[in-house]
C-alpha positions in Angstrom: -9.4 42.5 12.7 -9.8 39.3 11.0 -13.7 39.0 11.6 -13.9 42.5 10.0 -11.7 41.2 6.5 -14.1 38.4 6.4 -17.1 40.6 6.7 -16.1 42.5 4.0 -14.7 39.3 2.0 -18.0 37.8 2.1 -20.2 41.0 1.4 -18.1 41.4 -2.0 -18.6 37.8 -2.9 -22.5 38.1 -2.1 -22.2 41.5 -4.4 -20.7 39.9 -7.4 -23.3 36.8 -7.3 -25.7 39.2 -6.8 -24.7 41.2 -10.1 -24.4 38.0 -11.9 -20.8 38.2 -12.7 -20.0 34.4 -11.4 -20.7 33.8 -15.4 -18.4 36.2 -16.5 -15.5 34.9 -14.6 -16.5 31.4 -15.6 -16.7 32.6 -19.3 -13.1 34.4 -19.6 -11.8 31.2 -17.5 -12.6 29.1 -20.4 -11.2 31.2 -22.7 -8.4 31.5 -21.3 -7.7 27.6 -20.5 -8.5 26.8 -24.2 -6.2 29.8 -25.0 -3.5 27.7 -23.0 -3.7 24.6 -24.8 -3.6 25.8 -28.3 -7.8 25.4 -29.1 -9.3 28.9 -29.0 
């Protein structure tokens, strides 16, 4: 049961670096810490 979760864990995170979406996250990340402290 476990082995199969982290199959699957690790063929989504392979999928989004694949699609280039580790700079979207990054990017709304930012925005959103900035956000936080009263910058952006």
């Amino acid at each position: 049961m476990k082995k199969g979760l982290y199959l699957i864990a690790v063929m989504l995170l392979l999928a989004g670096l694949y699609r280039g979406e580790e700079q979207m996250v990054l990017k709304k990340a930012v925005t959103i810490c900035l956000e936080c402290i009263g910058i952006g």
